[in-house]
C-alpha positions in Angstrom: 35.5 -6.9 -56.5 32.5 -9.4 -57.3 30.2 -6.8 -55.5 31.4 -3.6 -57.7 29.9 0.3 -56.9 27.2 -0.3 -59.6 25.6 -3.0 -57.6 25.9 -0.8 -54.6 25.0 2.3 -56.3 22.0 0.5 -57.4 20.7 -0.7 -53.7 21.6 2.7 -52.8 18.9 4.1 -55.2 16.6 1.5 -54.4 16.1 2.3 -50.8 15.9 5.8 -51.9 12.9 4.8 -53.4 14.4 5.3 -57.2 13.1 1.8 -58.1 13.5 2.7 -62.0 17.1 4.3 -61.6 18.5 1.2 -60.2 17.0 -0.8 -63.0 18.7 1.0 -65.0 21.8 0.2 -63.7 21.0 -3.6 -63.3 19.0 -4.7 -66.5 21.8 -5.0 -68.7 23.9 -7.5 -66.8 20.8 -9.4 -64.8 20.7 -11.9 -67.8 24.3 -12.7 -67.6 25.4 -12.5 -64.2 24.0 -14.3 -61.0 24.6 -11.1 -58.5 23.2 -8.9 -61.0 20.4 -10.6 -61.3 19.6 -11.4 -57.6 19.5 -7.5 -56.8 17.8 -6.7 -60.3 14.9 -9.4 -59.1 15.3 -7.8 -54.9 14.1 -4.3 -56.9 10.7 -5.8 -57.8 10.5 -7.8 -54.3 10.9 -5.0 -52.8 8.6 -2.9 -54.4 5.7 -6.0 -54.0 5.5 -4.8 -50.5 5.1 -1.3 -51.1 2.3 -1.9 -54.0 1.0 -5.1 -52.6 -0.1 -5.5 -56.1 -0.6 -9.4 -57.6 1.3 -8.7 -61.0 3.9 -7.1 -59.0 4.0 -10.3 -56.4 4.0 -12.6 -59.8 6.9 -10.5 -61.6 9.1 -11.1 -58.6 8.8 -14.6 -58.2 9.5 -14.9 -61.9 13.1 -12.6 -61.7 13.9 -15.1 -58.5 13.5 -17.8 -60.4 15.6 -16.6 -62.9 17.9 -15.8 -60.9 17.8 -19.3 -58.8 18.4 -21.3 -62.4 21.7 -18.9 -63.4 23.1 -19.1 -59.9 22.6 -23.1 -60.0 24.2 -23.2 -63.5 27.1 -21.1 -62.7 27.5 -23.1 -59.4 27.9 -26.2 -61.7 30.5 -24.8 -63.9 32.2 -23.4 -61.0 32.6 -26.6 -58.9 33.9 -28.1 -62.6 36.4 -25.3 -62.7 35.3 -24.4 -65.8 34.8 -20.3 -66.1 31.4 -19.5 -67.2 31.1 -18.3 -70.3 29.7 -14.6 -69.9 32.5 -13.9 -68.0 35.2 -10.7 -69.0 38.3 -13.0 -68.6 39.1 -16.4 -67.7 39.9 -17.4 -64.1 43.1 -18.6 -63.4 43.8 -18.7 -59.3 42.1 -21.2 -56.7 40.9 -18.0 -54.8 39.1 -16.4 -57.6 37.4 -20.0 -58.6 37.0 -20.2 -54.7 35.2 -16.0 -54.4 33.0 -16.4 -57.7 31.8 -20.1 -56.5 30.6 -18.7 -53.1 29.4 -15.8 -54.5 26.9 -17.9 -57.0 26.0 -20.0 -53.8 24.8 -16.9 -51.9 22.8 -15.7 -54.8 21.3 -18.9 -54.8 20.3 -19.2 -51.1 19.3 -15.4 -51.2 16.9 -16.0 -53.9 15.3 -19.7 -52.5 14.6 -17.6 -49.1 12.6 -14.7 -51.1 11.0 -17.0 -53.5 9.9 -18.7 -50.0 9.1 -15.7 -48.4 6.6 -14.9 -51.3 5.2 -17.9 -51.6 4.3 -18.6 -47.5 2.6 -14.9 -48.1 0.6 -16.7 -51.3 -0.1 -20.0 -49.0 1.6 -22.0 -51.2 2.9 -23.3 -47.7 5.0 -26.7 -49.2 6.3 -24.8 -51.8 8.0 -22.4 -49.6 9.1 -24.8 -46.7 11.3 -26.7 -49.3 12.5 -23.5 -50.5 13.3 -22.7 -47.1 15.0 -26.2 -46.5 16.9 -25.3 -50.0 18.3 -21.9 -49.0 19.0 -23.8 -45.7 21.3 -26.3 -46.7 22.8 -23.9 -49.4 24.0 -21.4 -46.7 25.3 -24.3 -44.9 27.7 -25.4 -47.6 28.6 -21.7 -47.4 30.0 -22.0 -44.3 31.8 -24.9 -44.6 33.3 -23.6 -47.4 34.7 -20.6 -45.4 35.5 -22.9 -42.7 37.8 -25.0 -44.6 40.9 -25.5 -42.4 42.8 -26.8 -45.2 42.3 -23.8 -47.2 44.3 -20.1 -47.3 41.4 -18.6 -49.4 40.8 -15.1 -48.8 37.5 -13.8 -48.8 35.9 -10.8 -50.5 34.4 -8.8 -47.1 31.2 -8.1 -48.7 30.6 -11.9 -49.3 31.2 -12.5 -45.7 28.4 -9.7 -44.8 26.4 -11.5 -47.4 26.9 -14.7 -45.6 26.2 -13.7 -41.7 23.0 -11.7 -43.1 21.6 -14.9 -44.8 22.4 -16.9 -41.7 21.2 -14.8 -39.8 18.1 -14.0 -41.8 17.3 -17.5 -41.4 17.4 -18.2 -38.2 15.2 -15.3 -37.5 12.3 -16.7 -40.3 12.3 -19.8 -38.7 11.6 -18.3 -35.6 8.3 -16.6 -36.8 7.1 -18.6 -38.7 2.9 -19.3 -38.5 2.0 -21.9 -36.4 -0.7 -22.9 -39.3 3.2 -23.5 -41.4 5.0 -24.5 -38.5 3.6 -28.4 -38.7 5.6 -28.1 -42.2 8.8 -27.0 -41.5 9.2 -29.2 -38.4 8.1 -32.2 -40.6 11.0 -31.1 -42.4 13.7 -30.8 -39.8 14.5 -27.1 -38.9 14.4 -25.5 -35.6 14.8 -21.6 -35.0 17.3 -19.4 -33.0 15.8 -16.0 -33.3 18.6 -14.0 -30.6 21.2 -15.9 -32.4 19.9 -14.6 -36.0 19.2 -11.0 -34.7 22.9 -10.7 -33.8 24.0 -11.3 -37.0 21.4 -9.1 -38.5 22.3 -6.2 -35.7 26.2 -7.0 -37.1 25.5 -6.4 -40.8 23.2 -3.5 -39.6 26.0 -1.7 -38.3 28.6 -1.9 -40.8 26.8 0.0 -43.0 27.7 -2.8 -46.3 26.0 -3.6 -49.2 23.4 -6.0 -46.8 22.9 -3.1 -43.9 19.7 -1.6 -45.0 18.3 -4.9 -45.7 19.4 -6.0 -42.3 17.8 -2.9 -40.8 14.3 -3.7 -42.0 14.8 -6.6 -40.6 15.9 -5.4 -37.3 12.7 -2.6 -37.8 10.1 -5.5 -38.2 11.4 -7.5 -35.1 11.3 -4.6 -33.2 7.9 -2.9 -34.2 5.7 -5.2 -36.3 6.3 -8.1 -34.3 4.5 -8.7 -30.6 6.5 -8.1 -28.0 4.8 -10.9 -25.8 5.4 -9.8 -22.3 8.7 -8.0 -22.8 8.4 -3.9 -21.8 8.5 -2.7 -25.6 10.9 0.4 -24.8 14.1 -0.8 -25.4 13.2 -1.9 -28.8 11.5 1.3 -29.6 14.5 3.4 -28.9 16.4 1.0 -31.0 14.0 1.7 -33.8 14.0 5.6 -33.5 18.2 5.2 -33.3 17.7 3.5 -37.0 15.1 4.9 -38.8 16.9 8.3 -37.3 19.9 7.1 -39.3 18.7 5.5 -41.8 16.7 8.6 -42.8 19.8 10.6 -43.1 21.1 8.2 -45.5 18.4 7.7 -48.0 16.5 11.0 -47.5 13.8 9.8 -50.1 13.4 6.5 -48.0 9.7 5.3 -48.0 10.0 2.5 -46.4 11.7 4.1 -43.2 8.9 6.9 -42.9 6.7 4.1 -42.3 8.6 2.0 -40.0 8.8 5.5 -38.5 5.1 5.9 -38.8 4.4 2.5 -36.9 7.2 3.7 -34.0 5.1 7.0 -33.4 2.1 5.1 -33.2 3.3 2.9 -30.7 4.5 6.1 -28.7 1.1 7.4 -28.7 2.1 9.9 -31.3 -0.2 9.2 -33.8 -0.4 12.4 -35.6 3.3 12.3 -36.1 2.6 8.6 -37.4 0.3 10.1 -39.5 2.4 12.7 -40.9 5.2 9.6 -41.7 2.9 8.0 -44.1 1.5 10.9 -45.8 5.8 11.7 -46.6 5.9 8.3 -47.6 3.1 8.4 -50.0 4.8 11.3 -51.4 8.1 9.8 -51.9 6.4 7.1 -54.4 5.2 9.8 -56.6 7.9 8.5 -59.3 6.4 4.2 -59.2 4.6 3.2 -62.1 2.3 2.2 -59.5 0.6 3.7 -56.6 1.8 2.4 -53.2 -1.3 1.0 -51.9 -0.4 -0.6 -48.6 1.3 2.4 -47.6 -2.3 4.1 -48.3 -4.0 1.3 -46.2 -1.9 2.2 -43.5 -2.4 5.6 -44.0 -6.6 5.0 -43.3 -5.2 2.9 -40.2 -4.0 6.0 -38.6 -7.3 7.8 -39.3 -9.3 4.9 -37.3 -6.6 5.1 -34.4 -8.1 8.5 -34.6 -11.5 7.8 -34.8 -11.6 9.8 -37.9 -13.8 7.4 -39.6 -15.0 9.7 -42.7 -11.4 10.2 -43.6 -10.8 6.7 -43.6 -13.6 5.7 -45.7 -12.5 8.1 -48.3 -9.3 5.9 -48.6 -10.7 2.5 -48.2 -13.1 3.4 -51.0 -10.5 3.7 -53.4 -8.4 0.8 -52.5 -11.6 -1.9 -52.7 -11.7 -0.9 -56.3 -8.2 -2.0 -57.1 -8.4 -5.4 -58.3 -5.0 -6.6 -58.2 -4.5 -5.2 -54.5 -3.7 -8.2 -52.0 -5.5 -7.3 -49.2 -8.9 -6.2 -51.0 -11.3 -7.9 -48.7 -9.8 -6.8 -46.0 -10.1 -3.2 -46.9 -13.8 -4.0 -48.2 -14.1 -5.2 -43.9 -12.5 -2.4 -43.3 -15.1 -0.1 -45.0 -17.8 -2.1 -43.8 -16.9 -1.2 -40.3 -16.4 2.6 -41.2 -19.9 2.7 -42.6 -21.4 1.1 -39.5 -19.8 3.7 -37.3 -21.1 6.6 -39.3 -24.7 5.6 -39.1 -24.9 3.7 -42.7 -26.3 0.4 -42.1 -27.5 0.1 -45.5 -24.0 1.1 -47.2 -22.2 -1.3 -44.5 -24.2 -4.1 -45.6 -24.0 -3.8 -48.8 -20.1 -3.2 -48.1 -20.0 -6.2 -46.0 -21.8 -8.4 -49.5 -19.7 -7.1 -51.9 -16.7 -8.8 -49.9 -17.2 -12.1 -51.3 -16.1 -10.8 -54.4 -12.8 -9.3 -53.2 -11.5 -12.6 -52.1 -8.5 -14.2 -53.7 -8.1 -18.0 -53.8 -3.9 -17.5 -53.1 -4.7 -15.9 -49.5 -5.8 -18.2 -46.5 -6.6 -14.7 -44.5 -9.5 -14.2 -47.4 -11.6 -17.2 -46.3 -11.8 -15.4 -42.5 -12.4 -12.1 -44.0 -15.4 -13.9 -45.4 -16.6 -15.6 -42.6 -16.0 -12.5 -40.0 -18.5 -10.4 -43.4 -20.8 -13.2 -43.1 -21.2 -12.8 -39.6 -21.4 -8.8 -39.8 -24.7 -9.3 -42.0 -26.3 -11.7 -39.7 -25.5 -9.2 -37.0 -25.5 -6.1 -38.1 -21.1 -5.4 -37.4 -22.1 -3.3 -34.2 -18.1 -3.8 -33.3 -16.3 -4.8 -36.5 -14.6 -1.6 -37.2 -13.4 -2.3 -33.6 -12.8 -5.8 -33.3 -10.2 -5.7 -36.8 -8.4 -2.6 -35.1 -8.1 -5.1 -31.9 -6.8 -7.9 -34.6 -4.1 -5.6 -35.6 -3.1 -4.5 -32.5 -3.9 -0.9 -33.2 -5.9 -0.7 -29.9 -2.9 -2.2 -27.7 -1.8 1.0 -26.7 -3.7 3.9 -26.5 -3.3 7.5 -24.7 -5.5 8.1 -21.7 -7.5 10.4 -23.8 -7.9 8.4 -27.2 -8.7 5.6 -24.5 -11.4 7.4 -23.1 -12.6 8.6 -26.6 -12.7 4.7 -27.4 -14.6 3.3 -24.7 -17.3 6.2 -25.4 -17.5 4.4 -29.2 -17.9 1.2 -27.8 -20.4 2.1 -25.4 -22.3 3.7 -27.8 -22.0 0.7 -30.2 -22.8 -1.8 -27.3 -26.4 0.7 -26.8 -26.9 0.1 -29.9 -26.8 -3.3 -29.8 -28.3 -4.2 -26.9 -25.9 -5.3 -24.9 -24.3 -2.7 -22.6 -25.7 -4.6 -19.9 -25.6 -8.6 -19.0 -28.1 -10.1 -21.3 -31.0 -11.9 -19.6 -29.9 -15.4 -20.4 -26.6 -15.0 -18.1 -28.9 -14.4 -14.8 -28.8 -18.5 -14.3 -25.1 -18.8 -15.2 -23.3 -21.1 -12.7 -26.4 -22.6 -11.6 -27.4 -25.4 -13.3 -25.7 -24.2 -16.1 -25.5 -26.1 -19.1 -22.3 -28.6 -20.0 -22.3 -27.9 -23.7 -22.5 -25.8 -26.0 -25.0 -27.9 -28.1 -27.1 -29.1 -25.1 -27.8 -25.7 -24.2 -29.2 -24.9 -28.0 -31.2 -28.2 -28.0 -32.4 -27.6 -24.9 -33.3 -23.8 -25.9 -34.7 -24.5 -29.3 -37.6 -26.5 -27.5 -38.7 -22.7 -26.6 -37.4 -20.1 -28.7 -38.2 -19.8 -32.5 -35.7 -19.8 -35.1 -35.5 -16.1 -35.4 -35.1 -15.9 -31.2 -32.4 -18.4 -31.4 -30.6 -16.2 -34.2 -31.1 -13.0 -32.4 -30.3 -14.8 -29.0 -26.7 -15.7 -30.4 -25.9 -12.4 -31.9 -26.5 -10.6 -28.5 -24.4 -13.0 -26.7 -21.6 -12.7 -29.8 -22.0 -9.0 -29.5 -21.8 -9.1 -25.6 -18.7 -11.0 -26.1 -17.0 -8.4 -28.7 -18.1 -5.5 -26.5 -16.5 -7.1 -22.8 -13.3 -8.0 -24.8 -12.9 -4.8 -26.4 -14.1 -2.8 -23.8 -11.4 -4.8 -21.1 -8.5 -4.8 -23.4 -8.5 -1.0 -23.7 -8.7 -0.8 -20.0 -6.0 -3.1 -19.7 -4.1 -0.3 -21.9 -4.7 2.0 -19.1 -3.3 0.0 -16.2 -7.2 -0.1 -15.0 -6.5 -3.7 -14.3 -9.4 -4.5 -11.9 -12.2 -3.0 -14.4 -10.4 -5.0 -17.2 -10.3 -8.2 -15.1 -14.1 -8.0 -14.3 -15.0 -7.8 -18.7 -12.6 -10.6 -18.9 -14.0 -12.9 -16.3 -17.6 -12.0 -17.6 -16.5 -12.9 -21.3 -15.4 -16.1 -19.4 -18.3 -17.1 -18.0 -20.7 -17.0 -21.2 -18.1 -19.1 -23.1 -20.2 -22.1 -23.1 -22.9 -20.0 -25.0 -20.6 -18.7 -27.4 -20.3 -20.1 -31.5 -17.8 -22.4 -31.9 -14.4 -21.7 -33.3 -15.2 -17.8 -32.4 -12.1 -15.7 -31.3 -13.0 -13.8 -28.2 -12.3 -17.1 -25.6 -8.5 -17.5 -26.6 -8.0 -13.9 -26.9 -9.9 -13.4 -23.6 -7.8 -15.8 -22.2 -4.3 -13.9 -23.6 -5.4 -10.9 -22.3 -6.4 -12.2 -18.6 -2.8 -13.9 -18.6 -1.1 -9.9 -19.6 -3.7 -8.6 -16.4 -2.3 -11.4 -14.0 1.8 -10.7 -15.6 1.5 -7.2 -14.4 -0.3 -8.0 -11.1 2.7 -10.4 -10.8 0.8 -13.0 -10.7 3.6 -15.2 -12.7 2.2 -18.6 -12.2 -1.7 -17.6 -13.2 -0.6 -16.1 -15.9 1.5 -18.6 -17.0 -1.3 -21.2 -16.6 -3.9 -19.0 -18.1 -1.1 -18.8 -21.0 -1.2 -22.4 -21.3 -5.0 -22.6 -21.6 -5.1 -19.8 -24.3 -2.7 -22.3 -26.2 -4.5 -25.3 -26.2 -7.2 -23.4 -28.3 -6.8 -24.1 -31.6 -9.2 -23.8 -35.3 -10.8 -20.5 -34.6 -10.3 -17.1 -37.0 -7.6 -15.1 -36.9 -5.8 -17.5 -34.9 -2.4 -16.9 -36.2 -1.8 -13.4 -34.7 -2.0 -14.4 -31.3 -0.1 -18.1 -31.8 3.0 -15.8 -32.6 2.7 -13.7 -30.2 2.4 -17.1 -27.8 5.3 -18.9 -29.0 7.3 -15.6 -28.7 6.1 -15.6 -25.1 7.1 -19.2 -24.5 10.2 -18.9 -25.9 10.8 -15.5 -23.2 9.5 -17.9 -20.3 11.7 -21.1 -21.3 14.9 -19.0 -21.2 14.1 -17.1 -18.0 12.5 -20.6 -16.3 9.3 -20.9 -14.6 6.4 -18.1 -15.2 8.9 -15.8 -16.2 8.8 -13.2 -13.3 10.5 -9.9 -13.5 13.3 -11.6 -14.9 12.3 -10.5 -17.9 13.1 -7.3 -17.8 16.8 -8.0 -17.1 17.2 -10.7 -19.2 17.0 -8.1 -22.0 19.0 -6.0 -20.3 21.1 -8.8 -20.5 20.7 -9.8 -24.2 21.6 -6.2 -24.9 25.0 -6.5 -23.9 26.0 -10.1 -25.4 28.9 -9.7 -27.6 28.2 -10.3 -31.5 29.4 -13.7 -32.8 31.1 -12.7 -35.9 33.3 -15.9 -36.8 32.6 -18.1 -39.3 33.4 -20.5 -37.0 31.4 -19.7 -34.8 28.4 -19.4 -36.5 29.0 -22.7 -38.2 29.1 -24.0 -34.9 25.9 -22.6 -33.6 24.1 -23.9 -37.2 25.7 -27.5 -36.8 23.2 -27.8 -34.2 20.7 -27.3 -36.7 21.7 -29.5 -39.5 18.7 -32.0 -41.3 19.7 -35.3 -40.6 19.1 -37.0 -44.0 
C-alpha cells in the first residue's frame, strides 16, 4: 500500500488536534518520500488556520514547496522508469511504476492547490492563479491516466479517493473564488462547477478514507461559512449537524469540528451553545506550541452576538497585542467598536489610531480596515461595532429577542449621533434635487463652512449606517414593510452619500432579499442586477460572492428564480454521485485550457 496505517494514523491524530504526535510519525520520512511529505506539510497548513499566525502561514508554504519539488522529481524518474532512489526495493511491474507515478502526481497537484490556497489568502493573487492552473492541469493528467483504455492497471482505492477529492476540491475553489481574483483566473482559462465538485467531495466524505475528514471541512465551509444567497439555509444546516455529529464521535478531541459546530448553533439562534463550542475548542489546543488565536476571535464574536461587549473587549485586547496574528487590525476595529459601545470615546479613538500600526502589507482586507478607522475618527464610530458584525454576517439571523435587544443598541447609538430622525437636508429630496454627488457639495460649500460640510457628511454617513442596520435586522424578523421603508430612505439620500461607501450596494442586496420573500421574483431580480453593477467600494467582496452564488441559483432555475428554488434543492439532493473516472473526466474535459 502506497498510503500505509502510519500516514493514516497520522491524519487521524491530526484532526484530533495531536498536531505534534503526527509529526512524530511523519518527520522521518517527509524528506524522502513525496506522500510523506505532502501530509507532514498539510499538519502545519492546517494548524495556520487555527493560529492564524504569519510564521506559521510562512512554515507551510515552505513544507509545500518542498513537497512540490520532490513530487516533481520523483514524477520525472517515474515517467523514465527509473525507481527513485530512496526507495526500499526496486520496482519491477508496469502497475507498480503505474501506482507510485500517480501517486507522485497527486502529491503534486495536492500541494500546488494549498500553496494557492495560501497565497490568494496573502494576495499574492498571480502567484496562486498559476498555482491553481498547475494543480489544474496536473489532476487532469491524472485522469487520463486512469482512463487509459489501453491499460489493465489496477489502482490502489485510496489513490482513487485521493483523485475525486482533488477534482472535486477544484471545481468547488473555482467556484468561490473573489471576484477582485476572478479577472485572473478567467484570463487564464478556468470556469467552475461547484454542484459537480461538492458531489465528489460529499463521495469522499462518506467513505470515511484517508481524504473524508478533509472532504468534510470542505462540505462544513460550503454549507455554513459560505452565503446561502437566496436558498432556505435548513437543508444544509441539518447536513452540518449530521457531520459534525459524526465527526465528533470520531476524533473526540476535534477543534476544528467544535467550531464548525459553534458557527451551526449560531446560525440556529443558539448562540450560547455556539459559545460553549468554542470555549471546548480553545481547550482542545491546550497541547499547540501556540495559542489558537482565531478560534479566540471567534470566541469574542459570540460575546458581541450577545451584546456582551465587556467580555469581548477582554479578548480583543489580548489578540491586538499579538504581532504575528493575521487579522490584527481587524481585531484592533473590533475593539474600537467595543469601546464606543461602553461609553469610551477616548479609549475607542485611540483604539481606532493605533490601527494603522496593525496593518500588514500581505493582506488587501488591511487597507479597508484602515480606511473604515479612518472614517471612525472623523466620526466618532457611533455604528462600527455594528456595521463589522453586519460585514460578517453575524446580524443575519437573529432571535426575536436578541433582535429586539439590537435595535434598542442602534437606537441608542443613532440618539447619540444625531440621527434617529431624517436629517434636515433630506426635507427637499426629490424636489429639485441635486444630479451629483459633487454638484450638490459645490453647490453647498457656497454656504456651509468647512467644519459644517464635515459634520454635514458624517450625519448623512451615520443616517445611512443606522437605516441599513436598523432594516436589515428587521428584515431578520420577517417585518418586511418596516425594513422596506429604512431601505428605500437609505435609497433616497444616495446622491449625498461619499463615494465608494458600502451602504448603497448592500442596501440594494438587501431590498432584492425583501422583494424574494414578498415574491416579487422579477424586482428582486432587477434590484439584484443593480446591486451588481456596483463596483470599487469597501468590503465589496463579501457581498460579490454571495451575488455570483445567487446568479448561478437563478441561471439554473431560469428567470428570477421563483420558488423553484426550493425544489431544485430538493432536487440536487437526490442526484446520484458520479463516481467514474470516466465520468468525471468527461465532465472536466469541458473545462480543459486550450493552449
Amino acid at each position: 500500500m502506497l498510503i500505509g496505517n502510519d500516514i493514516k494514523d497520522a491524519i487521524s491524530l491530526v484532526w484530533n488536534n495531536k498536531f505534534q504526535e503526527a509529526e512524530n510519525l511523519l518527520k522521518d520520512k517527509s524528506t524522502i518520500s513525496p506522500r510523506y511529505s505532502l501530509h507532514f506539510a498539510e499538519i502545519i497548513f492546517l494548524r495556520s488556520f487555527i493560529t492564524a499566525d504569519v510564521k506559521d502561514t510562512e512554515s507551510a508554504l515552505k513544507r509545500l514547496k518542498e513537497t512540490r519539488e520532490l513530487a516533481e522529481k520523483y514524477i520525472s524518474l517515474l515517467e523514465s522508469n527509473k525507481t527513485p532512489p530512496t526507495y526500499n526495493q526496486e520496482l519491477k511491474s508496469k502497475e507498480e511504476f503505474k501506482n507510485n507515478l500517480l501517486d507522485c502526481k497527486l502529491v503534486l497537484g495536492d500541494s500546488l492547490y494549498m500553496l494557492a490556497v495560501l497565497q490568494l489568502t496573502r494576495d499574492h493573487k498571480i502567484k496562486g492563479c498559476f498555482n491553481l492552473r498547475k494543480s489544474w492541469k496536473t489532476f487532469e493528467e491524472c485522469l487520463k491516466q486512469v482512463k487509459d483504455t489501453s491499460s489493465t492497471i489496477k489502482y490502489e482505492e485510496d489513490l482513487l479517493e485521493c483523485l475525486h477529492f482533488g477534482a472535486g476540491f477544484f471545481y468547488f475553489a473555482m467556484s468561490i473564488i473573489p471576484s477582485n481574483v476572478i479577472k485572473f483566473v478567467e484570463l487564464i482559462g478556468f470556469k467552475s462547477d461547484r454542484d459537480l465538485g461538492l458531489q465528489y467531495i460529499r463521495d469522499c466524505s462518506e467513505k470515511a478514507g484517508v481524504r473524508s475528514a478533509f472532504a468534510t471541512m470542505v462540505l462544513l465551509f460550503n454549507n455554513l461559512l459560505l452565503p446561502r444567497g437566496l436558498y432556505n439555509p435548513t437543508k444544509h444546516l441539518k447536513e452540518a449537524e449530521v457531520l459534525i455529529d459524526d465527526n465528533l464521535k470520531r476524533y473526540p478531541q476535534g477543534s476544528l469540528f467544535q467550531v464548525m459546530a459553534s458557527h451551526c448553533y449560531r446560525k440556529q439562534c443558539r448562540v450560547d451553545l455556539g459559545l460553549e463550542c468554542m470555549q471546548r475548542a480553545i481547550e482542545n489546543c491546550s497541547a499547540l506550541p501556540k495559542p489558537p488565536l482565531i478560534y479566540s476571535y471567534e470566541l469574542a464574536n459570540c460575546y458581541l452576538i450577545k451584546l456582551d461587549w465587556s467580555s469581548a473587549i477582554g479578548i480583543f485586547e489580548s489578540l491586538v497585542k499579538e504581532e504575528n496574528f493575521q487579522i490584527r487590525a481587524l481585531c484592533g476595529l473590533q475593539l474600537a467598536g467595543c469601546y464606543v459601545m461602553m461609553g469610551e470615546p477616548k479609549k475607542a479613538q485611540d483604539a481606532f489610531t493605533k490601527i494603522k500600526d496593525y496593518v500588514k502589507k500581505s493582506s488587501s482586507v488591511d487597507p479597508i480596515i484602515l480606511r473604515q478607522s479612518q472614517r471612525y475618527i472623523a466620526n466618532n464610530g457611533h455604528f462600527s461595532a455594528f456595521e463589522v458584525m453586519y460585514i460578517r454576517r453575524d446580524m443575519a439571523k437573529m432571535e426575536r429577542i436578541s433582535a429586539e435587544k439590537t435595535l434598542l443598541e442602534l437606537t441608542k447609538c443613532a440618539q447619540q449621533a444625531g440621527v434617529e430622525k431624517p436629517l434636515a437636508c433630506q426635507a427637499n429630496i426629490g424636489k429639485n434635487q441635486p444630479s451629483t454627488n459633487s454638484f450638490f457639495k459645490s453647490f453647498s460649500s457656497l454656504t456651509k463652512s468647512k467644519k459644517d460640510d464635515l459634520n454635514t457628511d458624517n450625519q448623512i454617513e451615520d443616517r445611512a449606517s443606522y437605516l441599513l442596520l436598523k432594516g436589515s435586522v428587521l428584515k431578520g424578523i420577517e417585518k418586511y414593510e418596516e425594513s422596506m421603508s429604512c431601505f428605500e430612505e437609505l435609497m433616497s439620500i444616495q446622491h449625498l452619500l461619499q463615494d465608494k461607501n458600502f451602504y448603497v450596494p448592500y442596501c440594494l442586496y438587501e431590498m432584492s432579499e425583501s422583494y424574494f420573500h414578498r415574491k416579487q421574483f422579477d424586482l428582486s431580480h432587477d434590484t439584484l442586477k443593480k446591486c451588481n453593477n456596483h463596483s470599487n467600494y469597501d468590503w465589496e467582496d463579501p457581498l460579490k460572492v454571495k451575488l455570483r452564488i445567487i446568479f448561478d441559483q437563478q441561471k439554473k432555475d431560469g428567470a428570477g428564480g421563483g420558488n423553484q428554488i426550493d425544489q431544485e434543492e430538493e432536487d440536487q439532493q437526490e442526484q446520484p454521485i458520479i463516481q467514474s473516472a470516466d465520468q468525471l473526466e468527461n465532465q472536466m474535459e469541458t473545462l480543459t485550457v486550450q493552449e
